[in-house]
C-alpha positions in Angstrom: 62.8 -69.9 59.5 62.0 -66.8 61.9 65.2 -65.0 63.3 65.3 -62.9 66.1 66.2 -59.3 66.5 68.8 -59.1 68.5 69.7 -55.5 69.1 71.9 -53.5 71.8 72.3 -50.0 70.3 68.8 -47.5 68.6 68.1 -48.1 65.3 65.9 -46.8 62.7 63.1 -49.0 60.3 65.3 -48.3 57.4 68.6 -49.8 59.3 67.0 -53.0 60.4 65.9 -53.8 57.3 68.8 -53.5 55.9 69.7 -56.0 58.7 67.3 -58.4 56.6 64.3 -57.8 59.0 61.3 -56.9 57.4 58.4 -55.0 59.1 56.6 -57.9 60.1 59.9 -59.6 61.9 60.0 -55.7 63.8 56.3 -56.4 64.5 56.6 -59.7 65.9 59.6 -58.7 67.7 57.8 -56.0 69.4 55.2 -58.2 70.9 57.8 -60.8 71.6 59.4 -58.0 73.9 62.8 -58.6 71.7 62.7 -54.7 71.1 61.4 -50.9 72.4 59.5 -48.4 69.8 61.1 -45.4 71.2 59.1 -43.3 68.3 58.0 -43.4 64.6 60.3 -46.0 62.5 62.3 -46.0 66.0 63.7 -48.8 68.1 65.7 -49.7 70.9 67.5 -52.4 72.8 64.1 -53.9 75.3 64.2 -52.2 79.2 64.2 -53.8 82.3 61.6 -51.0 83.2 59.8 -48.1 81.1 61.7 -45.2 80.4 60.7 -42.0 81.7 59.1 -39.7 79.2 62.2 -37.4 79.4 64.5 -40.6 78.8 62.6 -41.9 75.8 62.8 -38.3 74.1 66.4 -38.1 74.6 66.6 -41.6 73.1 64.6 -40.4 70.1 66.0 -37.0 70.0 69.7 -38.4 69.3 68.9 -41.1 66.9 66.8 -38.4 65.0 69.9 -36.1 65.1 72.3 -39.1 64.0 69.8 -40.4 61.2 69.7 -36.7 60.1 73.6 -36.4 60.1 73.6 -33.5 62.3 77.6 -32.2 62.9 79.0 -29.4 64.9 79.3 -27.4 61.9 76.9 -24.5 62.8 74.2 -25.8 60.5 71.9 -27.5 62.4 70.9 -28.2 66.3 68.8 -30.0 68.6 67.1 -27.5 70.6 64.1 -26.4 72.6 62.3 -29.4 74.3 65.3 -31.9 72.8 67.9 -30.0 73.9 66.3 -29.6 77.3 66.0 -33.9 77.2 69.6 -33.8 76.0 70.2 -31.7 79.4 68.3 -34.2 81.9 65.6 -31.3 82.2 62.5 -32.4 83.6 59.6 -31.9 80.5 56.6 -31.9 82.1 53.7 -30.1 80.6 56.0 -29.6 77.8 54.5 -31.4 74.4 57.6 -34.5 72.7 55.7 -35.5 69.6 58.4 -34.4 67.8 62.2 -34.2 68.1 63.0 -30.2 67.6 65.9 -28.8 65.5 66.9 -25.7 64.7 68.6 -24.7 61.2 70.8 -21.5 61.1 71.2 -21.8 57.1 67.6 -21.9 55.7 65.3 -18.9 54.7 62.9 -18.3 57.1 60.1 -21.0 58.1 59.0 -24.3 59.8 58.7 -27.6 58.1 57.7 -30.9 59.8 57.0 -34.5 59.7 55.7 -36.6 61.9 59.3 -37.2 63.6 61.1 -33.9 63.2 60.1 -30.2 63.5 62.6 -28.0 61.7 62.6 -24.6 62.8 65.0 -21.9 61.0 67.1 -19.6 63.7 68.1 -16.7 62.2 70.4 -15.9 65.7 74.1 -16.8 65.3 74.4 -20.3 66.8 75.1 -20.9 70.3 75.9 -24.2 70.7 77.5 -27.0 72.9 77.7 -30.7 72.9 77.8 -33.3 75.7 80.5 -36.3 76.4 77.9 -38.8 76.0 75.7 -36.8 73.2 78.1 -36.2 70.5 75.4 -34.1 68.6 75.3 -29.7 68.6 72.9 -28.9 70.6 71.6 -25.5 71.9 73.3 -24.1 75.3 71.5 -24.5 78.1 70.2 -20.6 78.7 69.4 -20.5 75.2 67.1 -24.1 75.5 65.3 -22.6 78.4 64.2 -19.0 77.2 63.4 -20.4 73.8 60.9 -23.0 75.7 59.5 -19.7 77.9 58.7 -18.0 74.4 57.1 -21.1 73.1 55.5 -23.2 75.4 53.1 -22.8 78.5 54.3 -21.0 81.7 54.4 -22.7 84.4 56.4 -25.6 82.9 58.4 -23.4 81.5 59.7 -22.1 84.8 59.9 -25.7 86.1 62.4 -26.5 83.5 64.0 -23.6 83.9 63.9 -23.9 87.7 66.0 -27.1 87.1 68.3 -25.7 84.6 69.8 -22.9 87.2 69.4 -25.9 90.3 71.9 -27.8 88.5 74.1 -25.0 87.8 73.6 -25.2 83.7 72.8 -21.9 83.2 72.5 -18.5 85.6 70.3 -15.8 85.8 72.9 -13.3 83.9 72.9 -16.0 80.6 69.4 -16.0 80.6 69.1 -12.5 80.7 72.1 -12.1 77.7 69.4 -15.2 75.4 66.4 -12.8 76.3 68.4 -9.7 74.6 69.4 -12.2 71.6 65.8 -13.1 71.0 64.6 -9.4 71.4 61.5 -9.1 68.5 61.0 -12.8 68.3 57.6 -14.5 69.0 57.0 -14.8 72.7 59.8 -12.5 73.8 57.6 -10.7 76.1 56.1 -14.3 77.9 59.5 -15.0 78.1 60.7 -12.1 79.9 57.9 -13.0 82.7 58.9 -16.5 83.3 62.7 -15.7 83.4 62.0 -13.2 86.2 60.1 -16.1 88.0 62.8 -19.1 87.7 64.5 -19.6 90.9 67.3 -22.1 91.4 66.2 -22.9 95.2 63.4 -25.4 93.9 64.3 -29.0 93.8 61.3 -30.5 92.3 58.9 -29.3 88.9 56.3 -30.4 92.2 58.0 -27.3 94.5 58.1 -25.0 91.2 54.5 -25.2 90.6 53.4 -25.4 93.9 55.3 -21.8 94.1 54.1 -20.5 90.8 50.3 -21.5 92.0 50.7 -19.7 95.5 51.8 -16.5 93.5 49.0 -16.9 91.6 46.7 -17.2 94.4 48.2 -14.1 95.7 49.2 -16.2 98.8 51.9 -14.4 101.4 55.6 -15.6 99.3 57.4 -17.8 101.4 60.8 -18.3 102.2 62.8 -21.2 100.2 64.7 -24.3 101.4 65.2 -22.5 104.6 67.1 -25.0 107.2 66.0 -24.8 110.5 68.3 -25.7 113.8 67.5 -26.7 117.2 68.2 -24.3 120.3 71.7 -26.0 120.7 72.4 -25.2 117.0 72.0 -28.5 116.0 71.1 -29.1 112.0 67.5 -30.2 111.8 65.4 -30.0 108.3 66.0 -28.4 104.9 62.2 -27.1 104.3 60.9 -26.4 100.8 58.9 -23.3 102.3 58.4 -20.9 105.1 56.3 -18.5 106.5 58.1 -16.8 109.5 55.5 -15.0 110.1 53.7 -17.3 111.6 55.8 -19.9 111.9 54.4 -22.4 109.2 56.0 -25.3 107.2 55.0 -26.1 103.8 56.1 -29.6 102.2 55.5 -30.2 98.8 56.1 -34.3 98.8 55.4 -36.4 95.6 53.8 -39.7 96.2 56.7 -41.6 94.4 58.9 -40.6 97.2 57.2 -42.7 99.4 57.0 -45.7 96.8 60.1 -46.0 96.1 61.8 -46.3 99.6 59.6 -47.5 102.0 61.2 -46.4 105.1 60.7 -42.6 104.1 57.5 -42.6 105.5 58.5 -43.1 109.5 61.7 -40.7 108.2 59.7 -37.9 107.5 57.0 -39.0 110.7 60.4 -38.3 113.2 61.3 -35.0 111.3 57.6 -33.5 111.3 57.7 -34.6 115.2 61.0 -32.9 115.7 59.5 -29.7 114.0 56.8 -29.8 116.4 58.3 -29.7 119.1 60.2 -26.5 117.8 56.8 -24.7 117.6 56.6 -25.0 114.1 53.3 -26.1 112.2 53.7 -28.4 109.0 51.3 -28.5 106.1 51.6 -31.1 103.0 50.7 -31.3 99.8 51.1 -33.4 97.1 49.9 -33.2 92.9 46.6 -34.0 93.5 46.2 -30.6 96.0 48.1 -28.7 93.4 45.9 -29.9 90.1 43.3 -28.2 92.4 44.7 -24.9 93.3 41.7 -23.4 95.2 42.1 -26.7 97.8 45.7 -25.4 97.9 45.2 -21.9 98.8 42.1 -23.3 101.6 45.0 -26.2 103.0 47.7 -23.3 103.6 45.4 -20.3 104.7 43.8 -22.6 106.8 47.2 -23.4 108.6 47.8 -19.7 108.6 45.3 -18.8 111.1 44.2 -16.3 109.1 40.6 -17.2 109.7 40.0 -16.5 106.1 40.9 -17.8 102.7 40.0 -14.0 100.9 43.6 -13.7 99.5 43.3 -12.0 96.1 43.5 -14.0 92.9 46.0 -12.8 90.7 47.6 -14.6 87.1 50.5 -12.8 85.8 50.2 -11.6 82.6 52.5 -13.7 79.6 
């Protein structure tokens, strides 16, 4: 007789077969649809829909942390890119092969499988837990600057772009984590990238399109300035302006669009409306910014300027 797996909570390989399901029943149930692999010897209830690759690391990231019995006790933490899933902080460009924990009681060193990377901290724990993540995990400021000393960094300003946009951290904790982690690895990278998160963006699409115009030594534009009619009336909230001369940019991902399908003859009224204040609008989406050069032409181009001879610059870290 063949039962099925029936289950409405994560669970590991070892806990369902102590259940009395052996790896071929969690095989079959897999291609049956009965359950999710959310990562290595880890499942979960089956989804309407996929998870986003930030939802299915926090999904593994806490059932790592509850297999590995961590407590708020000072010991142990989820931190770096699991902390920042923990959060609701967007990872992208950020590599979630493994769940990340830091230990605050080992010699110094990092050991890992092909589930967990353990990493020791030798800074005094700083930690907090959520309502609906009973776990330690590693405040917010701290999360962010120990991703800018780690990880690539223009995703590391996206996430921390987010971080100060939903109010989880400000400028003055980052700057307290960067003198905590003075002399370890990356310190310096991280010292660039905190000096380039702002809170303004709303998007990881907005904080790279920003980063990139930097980087193309384009003119800096204004953000999420809101523009009003003559009779003071509201009008837009625009992701970025050049008053100079009076241009728009919109940075719009395509799944806005998708998802409601009304947005498009939305947005159609409001570039009208801009218009006919004067204004000009230029749009871009990730396929213009995975090609930086076509976004420095697209918005020079708009400028007037006649030319695109802007000079090139990368910032250093």
């Amino acid at each position: 007789m063949t039962f099925q797996i029936a289950i409405d909570v994560n669970q590991t390989r070892r806990e369902l077969n102590a259940l009395g399901f052996n790896d071929d029943a969690i095989a079959r149930a897999l291609v049956r649809g009965d359950v999710d692999r959310i990562g290595p010897g880890l499942y979960g209830p089956p989804r309407g829909q996929l998870p986003s690759r930030e939802e299915k690391h926090r999904e593994r990231a806490v059932l790592v942390a509850r297999k590995a019995r961590l407590r708020i006790d000072g010991s142990r933490a989820l931190a770096d890119v699991s902390a920042a899933a923990a959060f609701g902080l967007p990872l992208w460009g950020l590599p979630i092969q493994r769940v990340v924990v830091h230990d605050f009681t080992r010699p110094p060193g990092t050991r890992q499988s092909g589930v967990m990377r353990l990493v020791t901290d030798l800074r005094a724990p700083d930690l907090v837990s959520l309502d609906d993540v009973e776990l330690p995990l590693t405040t917010p400021a701290r999360t962010v600057v120990d991703i800018a000393r780690r990880h690539a960094r223009i995703p590391a300003i996206a996430l921390g772009d987010a971080a100060l946009h939903a109010k989880l951290c400000n400028v003055e904790d980052l700057n307290r984590e960067l003198g905590r982690a003075r002399g370890m690895t990356g310190i310096r990278r991280a010292r660039v990238a905190v000096t380039l998160m702002d809170g303004l963006a709303e998007s990881v699409l907005e904080s790279r399109s920003r980063i990139e115009m930097l980087d193309l030594g384009l003119p800096i534009p204004v953000l999420q300035h809101q523009v009003y009619d003559a009779a003071g009336e509201f009008v837009a909230r625009i992701d970025f302006y050049w008053p100079d001369c009076r241009l728009i940019g919109e940075a719009d991902g395509e799944l806005k669009y998708e998802s409601d399908p009304t947005a498009v003859r939305r947005e159609k009224a409001r570039t009208d409306r801009l218009h006919e204040l004067g204004f000009r609008v230029v749009r871009w989406g990730w396929s213009t910014v995975n090609r930086p050069e076509e976004l420095r032409e697209k918005i020079a181009r708009m400028m007037g300027s006649g030319s695109t001879s802007f000079p090139r610059i990368h910032l250093a870290g």
